[in-house]
N, C-alpha and C positions, 0 to 999 in steps of 0.2 A: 198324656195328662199334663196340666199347666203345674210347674213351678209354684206358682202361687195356692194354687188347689189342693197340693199336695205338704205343702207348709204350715196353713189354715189348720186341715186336719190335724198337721202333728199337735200344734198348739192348744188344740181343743183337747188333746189326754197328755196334758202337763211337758210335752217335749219340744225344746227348745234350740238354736242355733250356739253350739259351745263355743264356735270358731269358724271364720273362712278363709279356707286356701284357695291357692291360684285354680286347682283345680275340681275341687269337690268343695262342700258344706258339712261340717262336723254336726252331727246332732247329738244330744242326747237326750234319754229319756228320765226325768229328775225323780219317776216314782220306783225305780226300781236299778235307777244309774249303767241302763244299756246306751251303749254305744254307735251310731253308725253312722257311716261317711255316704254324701249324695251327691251327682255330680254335680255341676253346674253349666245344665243345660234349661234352656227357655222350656221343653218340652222331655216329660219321663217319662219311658216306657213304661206302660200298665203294668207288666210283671215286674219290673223293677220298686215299683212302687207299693206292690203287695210286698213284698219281700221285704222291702224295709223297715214294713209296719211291722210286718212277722216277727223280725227280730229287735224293733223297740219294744216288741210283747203289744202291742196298740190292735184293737180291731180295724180288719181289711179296710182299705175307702173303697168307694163304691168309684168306676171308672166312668162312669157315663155321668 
């Protein structure tokens, strides 16, 4: 999944970029102040990308 595709989504249920490091993107989620780091790659693996949502509390994106 695209980087961008998966950014869009956060920003649609309120979660935003906290910080970037050299190697990951801090996210957090502002409605309930979860946490989680993404890497920084062009391209995120599908499960990695449910997972993240999982744990910002955000419904799955859809991969296709």
């Amino acid at each position: 999944m695209k980087r961008e595709k998966l950014f869009k989504h956060y920003k649609t249920y309120n979660c935003h970029v906290l910080r970037e490091g050299k190697r990951h993107t801090i996210v957090i989620n502002y409605d309930n102040d979860k946490v989680k780091s993404v890497p920084r790659h062009a391209d995120i693996n599908d499960k990695l990308a449910l997972k993240t949502c999982k744990d910002l509390d955000i419904p799955k994106i859809q991969s296709h």
